[in-house]
N, C-alpha and C positions, 0 to 999 in steps of 0.2 A: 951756792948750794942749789941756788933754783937751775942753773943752768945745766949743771949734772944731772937732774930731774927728769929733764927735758933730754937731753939724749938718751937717756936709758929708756925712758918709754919710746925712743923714737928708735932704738937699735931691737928693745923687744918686739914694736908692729913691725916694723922690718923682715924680723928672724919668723917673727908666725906667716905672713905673708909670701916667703919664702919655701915653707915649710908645707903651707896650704895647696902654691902652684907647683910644688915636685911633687904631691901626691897627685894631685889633677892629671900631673903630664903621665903618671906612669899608670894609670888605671887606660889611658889611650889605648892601643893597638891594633894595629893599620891589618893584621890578620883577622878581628873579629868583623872587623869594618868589613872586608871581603866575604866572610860569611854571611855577614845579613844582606850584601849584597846579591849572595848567591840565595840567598831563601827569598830576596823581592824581585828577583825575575823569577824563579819559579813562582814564586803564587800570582805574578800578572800574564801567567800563562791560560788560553783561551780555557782547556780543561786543566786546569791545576789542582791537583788532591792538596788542601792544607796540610793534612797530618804529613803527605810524604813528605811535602816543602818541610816540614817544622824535625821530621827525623832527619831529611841531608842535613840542615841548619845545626842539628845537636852534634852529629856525627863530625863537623866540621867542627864546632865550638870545643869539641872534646880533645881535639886534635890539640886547642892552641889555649887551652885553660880558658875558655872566654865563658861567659854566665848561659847555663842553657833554657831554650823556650820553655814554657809549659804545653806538655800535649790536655789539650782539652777531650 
C-alpha cells in the first residue's frame, strides 16, 4: 500500500510541474520580445521622447496580444 502512495504523489508533482512549465512556455513570445526591443533602442536614443517610445511599443504590443506599457 505504501508503495502505491508513493507513485501517486510522485505521478501528481509530476503532472503539476508539467502543467506549471506549459503555462511558463506559452505566456513566452519571441514577438513581444521584439517590441520591447524596439521601445529599448528608441528610448536610448540621444533625444528620445518616452511617451513616443512607449506609444510605438503599445502600437506594436497591440499588434501581437502582448501586455501594454503604461503612459505616465
Amino acid at each position: 500500500m505504501r508503495s502505491i502512495r508513493h507513485k501517486t504523489l510522485f505521478a501528481a508533482a509530476f503532472a503539476f510541474a508539467m502543467t506549471l512549465s506549459s503555462t511558463a512556455m506559452a505566456q513566452f513570445d519571441y514577438r513581444c520580445d521584439s517590441c520591447m526591443s524596439q521601445y529599448t533602442y528608441c528610448a536610448g536614443q540621444p533625444n528620445a521622447s518616452i511617451p513616443q517610445c512607449v506609444d510605438e511599443y503599445n502600437v506594436c504590443a497591440g499588434r501581437y496580444d502582448c501586455p501594454y506599457m503604461p503612459i505616465e
